[in-house]
N, C-alpha and C positions, 0 to 999 in steps of 0.2 A: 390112464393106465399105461398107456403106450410110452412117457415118461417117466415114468417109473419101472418098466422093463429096461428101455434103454439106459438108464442111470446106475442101475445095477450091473449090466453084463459086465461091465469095465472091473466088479469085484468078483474077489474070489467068496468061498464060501464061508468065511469067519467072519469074513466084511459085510456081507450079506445077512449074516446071522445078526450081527449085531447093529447093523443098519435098521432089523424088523423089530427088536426087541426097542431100541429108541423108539422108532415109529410108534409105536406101542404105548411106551409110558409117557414119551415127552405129551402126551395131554394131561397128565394130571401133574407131571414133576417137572423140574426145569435144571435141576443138576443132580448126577452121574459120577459116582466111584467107579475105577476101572473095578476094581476090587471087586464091586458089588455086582456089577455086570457080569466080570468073569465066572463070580459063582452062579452066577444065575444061568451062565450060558456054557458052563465047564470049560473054563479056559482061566489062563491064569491072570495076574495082572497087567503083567508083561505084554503081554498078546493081545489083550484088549487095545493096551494104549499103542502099541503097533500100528494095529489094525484100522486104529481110530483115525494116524492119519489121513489115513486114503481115504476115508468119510468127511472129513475134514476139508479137503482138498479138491474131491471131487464133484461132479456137479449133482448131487443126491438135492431131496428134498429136502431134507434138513440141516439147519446149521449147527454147526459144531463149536465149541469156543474153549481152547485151553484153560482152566478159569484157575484153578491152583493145583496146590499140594499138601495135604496131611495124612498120612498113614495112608495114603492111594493120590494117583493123581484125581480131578475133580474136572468135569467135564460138562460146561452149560451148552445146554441141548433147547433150540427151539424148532417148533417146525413151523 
């Protein structure tokens, strides 16, 4: 747990948000529309794929992997 607090402080709160809702689905799914996220987390698509890099990048539990592009970017998620 204590990894997991510290992995977060370094995000703000969108990154956070979206950091818990992966945590969330990446058990049953394995790739992520910005698109689909942002509706699901009211934010736009924009903002998602922003946000995603500092998930990306950072030392989170899960990984992140720019994976393509159609009508959203596309975002393979494993944890």
């Amino acid at each position: 747990m204590s990894t997991t607090a510290s992995t977060t402080a370094d995000l703000n709160d969108k990154q956070s948000r979206i950091l818990q809702y992966l945590r969330e689905k990446a058990e049953t799914k394995t790739y992520f529309k910005s698109r689909l996220i942002g509706d699901e987390l009211d934010m736009t698509a924009k903002e998602v794929g922003t946000n995603m890099t500092a998930i990306q990048n950072g030392t989170c539990d899960v990984d992140v992997e720019k994976w393509g592009y159609s009508s959203s970017t596309t975002w393979k998620v494993s944890v």
